[in-house]
C-alpha positions as CSV (number, residue, x, y, z in Angstrom):
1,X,67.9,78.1,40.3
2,X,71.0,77.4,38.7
3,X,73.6,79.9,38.4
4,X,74.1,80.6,35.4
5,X,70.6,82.5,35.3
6,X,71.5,84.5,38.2
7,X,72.5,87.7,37.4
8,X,76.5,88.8,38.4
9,X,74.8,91.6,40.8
10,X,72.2,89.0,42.6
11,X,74.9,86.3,42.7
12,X,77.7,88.5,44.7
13,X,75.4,90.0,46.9
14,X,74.1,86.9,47.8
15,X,77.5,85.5,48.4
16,X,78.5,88.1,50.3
17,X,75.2,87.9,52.8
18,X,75.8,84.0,53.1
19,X,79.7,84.9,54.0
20,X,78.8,87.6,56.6
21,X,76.2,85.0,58.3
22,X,78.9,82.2,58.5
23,X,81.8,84.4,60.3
24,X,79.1,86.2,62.2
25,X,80.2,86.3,65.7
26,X,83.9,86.1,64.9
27,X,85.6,88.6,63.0
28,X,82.6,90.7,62.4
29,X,81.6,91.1,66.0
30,X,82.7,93.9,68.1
31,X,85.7,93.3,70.2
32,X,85.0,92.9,73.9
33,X,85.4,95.8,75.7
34,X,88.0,95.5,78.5
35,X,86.5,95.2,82.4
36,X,88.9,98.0,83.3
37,X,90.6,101.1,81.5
38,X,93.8,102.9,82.1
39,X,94.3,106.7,83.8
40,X,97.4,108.3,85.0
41,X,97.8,109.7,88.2
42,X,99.9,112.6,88.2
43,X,101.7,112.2,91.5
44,X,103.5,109.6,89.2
45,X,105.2,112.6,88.1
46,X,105.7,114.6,91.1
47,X,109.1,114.5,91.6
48,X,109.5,115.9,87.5
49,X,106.8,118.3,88.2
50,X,107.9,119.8,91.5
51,X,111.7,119.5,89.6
52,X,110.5,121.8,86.9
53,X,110.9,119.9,84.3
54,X,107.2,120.5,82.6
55,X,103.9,121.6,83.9
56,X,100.0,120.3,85.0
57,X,99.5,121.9,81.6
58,X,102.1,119.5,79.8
59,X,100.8,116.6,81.3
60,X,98.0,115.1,79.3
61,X,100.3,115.3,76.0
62,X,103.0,113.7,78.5
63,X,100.2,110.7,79.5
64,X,99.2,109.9,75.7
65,X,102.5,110.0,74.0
66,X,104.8,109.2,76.2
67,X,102.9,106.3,78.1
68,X,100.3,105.6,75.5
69,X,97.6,106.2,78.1
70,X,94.4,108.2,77.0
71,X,93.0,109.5,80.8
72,X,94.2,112.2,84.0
73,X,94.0,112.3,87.2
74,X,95.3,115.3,88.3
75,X,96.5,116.9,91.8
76,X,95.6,120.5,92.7
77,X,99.1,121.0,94.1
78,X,100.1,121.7,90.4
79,X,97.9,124.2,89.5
80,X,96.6,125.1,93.5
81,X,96.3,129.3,92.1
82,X,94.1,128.0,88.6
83,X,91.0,126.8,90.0
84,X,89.0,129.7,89.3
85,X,91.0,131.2,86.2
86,X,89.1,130.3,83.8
87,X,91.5,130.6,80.9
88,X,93.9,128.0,82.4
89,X,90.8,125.7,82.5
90,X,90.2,126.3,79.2
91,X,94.0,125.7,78.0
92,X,94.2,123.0,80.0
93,X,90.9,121.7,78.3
94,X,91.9,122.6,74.5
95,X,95.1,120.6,75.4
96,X,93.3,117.5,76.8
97,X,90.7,117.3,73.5
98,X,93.5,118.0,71.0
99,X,95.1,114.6,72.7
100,X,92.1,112.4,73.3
101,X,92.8,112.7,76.7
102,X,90.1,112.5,79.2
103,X,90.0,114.5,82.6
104,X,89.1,111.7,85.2
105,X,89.2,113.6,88.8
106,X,91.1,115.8,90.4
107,X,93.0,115.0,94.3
108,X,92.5,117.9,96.3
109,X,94.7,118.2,99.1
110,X,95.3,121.4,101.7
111,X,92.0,123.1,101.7
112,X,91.2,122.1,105.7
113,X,89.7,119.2,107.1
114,X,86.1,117.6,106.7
115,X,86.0,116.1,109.4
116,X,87.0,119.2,111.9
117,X,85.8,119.4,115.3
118,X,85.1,123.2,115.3
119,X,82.1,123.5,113.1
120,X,82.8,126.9,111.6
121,X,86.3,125.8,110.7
122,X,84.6,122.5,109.0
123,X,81.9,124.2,106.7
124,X,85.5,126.4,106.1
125,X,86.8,123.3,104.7
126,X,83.7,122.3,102.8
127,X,83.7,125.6,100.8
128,X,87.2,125.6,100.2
129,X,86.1,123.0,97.7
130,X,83.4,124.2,96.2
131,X,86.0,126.1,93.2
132,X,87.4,122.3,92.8
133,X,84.0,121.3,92.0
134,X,83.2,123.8,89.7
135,X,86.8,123.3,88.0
136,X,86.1,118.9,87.5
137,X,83.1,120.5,85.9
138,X,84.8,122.6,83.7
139,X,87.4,119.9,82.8
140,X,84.7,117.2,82.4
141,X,85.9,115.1,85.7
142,X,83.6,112.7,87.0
143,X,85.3,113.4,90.8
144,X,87.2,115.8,93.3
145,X,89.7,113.6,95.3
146,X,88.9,114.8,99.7
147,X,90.8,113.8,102.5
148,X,88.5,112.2,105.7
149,X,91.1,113.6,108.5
150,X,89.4,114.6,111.9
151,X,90.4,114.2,115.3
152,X,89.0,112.5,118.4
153,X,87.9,109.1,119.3
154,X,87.0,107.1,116.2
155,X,82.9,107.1,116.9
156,X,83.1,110.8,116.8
157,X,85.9,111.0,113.8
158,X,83.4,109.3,112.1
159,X,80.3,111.9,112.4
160,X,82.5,115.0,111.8
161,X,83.7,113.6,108.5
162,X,80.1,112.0,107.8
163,X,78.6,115.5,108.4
164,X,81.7,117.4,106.1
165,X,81.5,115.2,103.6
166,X,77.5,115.3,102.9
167,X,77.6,119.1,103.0
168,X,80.4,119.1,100.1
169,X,78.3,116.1,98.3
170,X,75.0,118.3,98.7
171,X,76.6,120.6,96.8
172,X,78.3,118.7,94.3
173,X,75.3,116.8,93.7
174,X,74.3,120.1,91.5
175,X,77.1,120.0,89.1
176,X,76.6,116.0,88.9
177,X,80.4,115.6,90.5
178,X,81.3,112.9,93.0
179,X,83.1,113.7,96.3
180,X,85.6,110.4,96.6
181,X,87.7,109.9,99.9
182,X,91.0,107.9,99.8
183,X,92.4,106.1,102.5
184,X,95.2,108.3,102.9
185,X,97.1,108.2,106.3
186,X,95.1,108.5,110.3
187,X,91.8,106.6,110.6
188,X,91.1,107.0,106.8
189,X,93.3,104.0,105.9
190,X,91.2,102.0,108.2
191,X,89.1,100.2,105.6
192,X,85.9,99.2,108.0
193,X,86.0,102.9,109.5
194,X,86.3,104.5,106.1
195,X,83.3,102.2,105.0
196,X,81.1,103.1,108.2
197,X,81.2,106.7,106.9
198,X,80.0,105.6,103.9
199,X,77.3,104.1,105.6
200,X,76.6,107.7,107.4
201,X,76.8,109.7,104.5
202,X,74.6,107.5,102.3
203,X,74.8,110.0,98.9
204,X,75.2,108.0,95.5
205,X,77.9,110.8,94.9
206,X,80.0,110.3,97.8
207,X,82.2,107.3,97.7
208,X,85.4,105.7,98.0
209,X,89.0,105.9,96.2
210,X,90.8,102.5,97.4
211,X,94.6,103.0,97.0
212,X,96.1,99.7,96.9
213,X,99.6,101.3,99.1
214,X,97.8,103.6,101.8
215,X,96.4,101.4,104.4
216,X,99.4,101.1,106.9
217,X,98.5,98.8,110.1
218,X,95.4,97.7,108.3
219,X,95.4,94.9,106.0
220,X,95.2,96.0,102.5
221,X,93.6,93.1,100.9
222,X,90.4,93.7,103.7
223,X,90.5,97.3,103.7
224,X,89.9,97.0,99.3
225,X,87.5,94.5,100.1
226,X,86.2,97.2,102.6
227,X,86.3,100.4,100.3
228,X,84.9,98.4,97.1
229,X,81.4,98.6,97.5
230,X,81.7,102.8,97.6
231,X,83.8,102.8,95.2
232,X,84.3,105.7,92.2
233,X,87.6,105.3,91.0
234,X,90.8,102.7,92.0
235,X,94.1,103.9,92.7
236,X,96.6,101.2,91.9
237,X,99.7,102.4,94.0
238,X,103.2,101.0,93.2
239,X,106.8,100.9,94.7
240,X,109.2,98.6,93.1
241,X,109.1,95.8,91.0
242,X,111.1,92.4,90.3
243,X,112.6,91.0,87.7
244,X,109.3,89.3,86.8
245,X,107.5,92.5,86.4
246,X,105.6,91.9,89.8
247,X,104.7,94.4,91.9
248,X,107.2,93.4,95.2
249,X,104.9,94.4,98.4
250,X,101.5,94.3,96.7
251,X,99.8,91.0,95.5
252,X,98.2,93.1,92.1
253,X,96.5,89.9,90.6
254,X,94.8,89.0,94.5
255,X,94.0,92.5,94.9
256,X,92.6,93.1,91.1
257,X,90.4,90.4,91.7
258,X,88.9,91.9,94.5
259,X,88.2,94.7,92.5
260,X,87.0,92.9,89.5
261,X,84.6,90.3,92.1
262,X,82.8,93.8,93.1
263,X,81.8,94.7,89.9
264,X,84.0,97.7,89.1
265,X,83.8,98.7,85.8
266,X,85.5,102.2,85.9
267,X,89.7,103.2,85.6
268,X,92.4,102.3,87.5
269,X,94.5,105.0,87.8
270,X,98.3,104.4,87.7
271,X,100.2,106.3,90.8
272,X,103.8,105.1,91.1
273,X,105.7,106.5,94.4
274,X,108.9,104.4,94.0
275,X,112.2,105.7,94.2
276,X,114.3,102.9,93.0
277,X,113.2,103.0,89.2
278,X,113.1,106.5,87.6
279,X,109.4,107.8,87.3
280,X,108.9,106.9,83.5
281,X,110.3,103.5,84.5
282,X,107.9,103.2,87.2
283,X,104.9,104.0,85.3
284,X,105.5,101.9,82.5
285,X,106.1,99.0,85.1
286,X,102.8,99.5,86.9
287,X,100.8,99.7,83.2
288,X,102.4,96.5,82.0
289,X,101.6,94.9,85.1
290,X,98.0,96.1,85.1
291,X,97.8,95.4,81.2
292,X,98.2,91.5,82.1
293,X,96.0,91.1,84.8
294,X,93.1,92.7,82.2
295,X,94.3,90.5,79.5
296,X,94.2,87.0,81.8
């Protein structure tokens, strides 16, 4: 039919269609979404934090508008008395929503250890978790942060934590939170031993947090590669970096890779411990880096 006895209606919408079906696939499409998103850590901060110079409550506005970064991890040291106060939570809540900041886990240190040898002092330790739990819950985390410390030879290490670790994940399992364990200092930044209590444990809601700086005498490249099939969440550690905005002790595109080659799909939460650059420095360093690696 010739054009001139199409109606002005028939003929644009017709154009139109023919136009969508030619750049369909290109600019239409939806962008590809990234392999890895962004979180702060908030130890990044620690030294401005334990200085004074704002508060766990300031920090999600601090993440998004400062460092463009929409995701928290927080550490209970900054609010260690606010676990159970309910109004704090919701504060600290209303502040992360008026934002669009997401709560990602929280790193609980100080409340005893899973893995110790006197039982009584162990389930101890287990419950003095159970308020973190309930608090991840409250702030919509997907994970509490433990620490796997014990004592002993490293066969029985092993059990004690293993048994710790599936009484707290038994009862985090009913508020749908994960228990994640970071390799962080004594037989914990052992990658193969840390992996072996995943074996023990054996709960989908118990895993790993690999830290890319914690491992010590074990090979930190093996003991991701280790820690990678557990895990929940990545901590991407930093120091220092060079004039070519490399990371100076830690190969980030080698050990990214690893990370990418297992499948992780989750963030990768920024936790700079340098002392050379100033925090803000630091932080903005580590995301630039991490925003290149995503981008190749």
């Amino acid at each position: 039919m010739p054009v001139s006895s199409l109606n002005r209606r028939d003929f644009l919408v017709g154009s139109l269609a023919t136009g969508a079906s030619l750049v369909s696939g290109f600019s239409l499409a939806a962008p590809a979404k990234p392999w890895f998103e962004i979180s702060l850590a908030e130890w990044s901060l620690h030294r401005a934090l334990f200085g004074g110079q704002f508060t766990n409550l300031d920090f999600p506005k601090i993440a998004k508008q400062e460092y463009g970064i929409d995701a928290v991890e927080y550490v209970n040291q900054f609010f260690k008395d606010k676990a159970t106060d309910e109004k704090y939570l919701k504060d600290l809540d209303d502040r992360c929503k008026s934002e669009g900041v997401k709560s990602v886990l929280i790193m609980c240190d100080g409340e005893g250890g899973m893995g110790d040898p006197d039982p009584k002092a162990r389930y101890k330790a287990v419950q003095n978790h159970y308020k973190w739990v309930a608090a991840a819950k409250y702030l919509g985390c997907h994970s509490i942060r433990v620490n796997a410390y014990s004592t002993g030879k490293p066969e029985e290490q092993a059990k004690l934590c293993a048994d710790g670790l599936a009484q707290l994940g038994q009862y985090a399992a009913q508020f749908k939170i994960g228990v994640i364990v970071e390799n962080h200092g004594g037989l914990s930044s052992h990658g193969d031993w840390l992996a072996d209590v995943m074996k023990r444990v054996g709960m989908k809601n118990v895993g790993t947090l690999p830290d890319f700086g914690n491992f010590y005498e074990y090979d930190r490249y093996k003991g991701t590669e280790d820690m990678m099939p557990y895990a929940k969440g990545v901590s991407a550690k930093s120091h220092d970096f060079g004039s070519d905005g490399k990371e100076t002790g830690i190969d980030y595109f080698r050990i990214m890779e690893i990370v990418r080659k297992a499948g992780y799909k989750g963030r990768v939460g920024i936790e700079y411990e340098g002392d050379r650059m100033s925090e803000p420095d630091g932080i903005r360093a580590t995301k630039a880096l991490l925003e290149k690696i995503r981008g190749a």
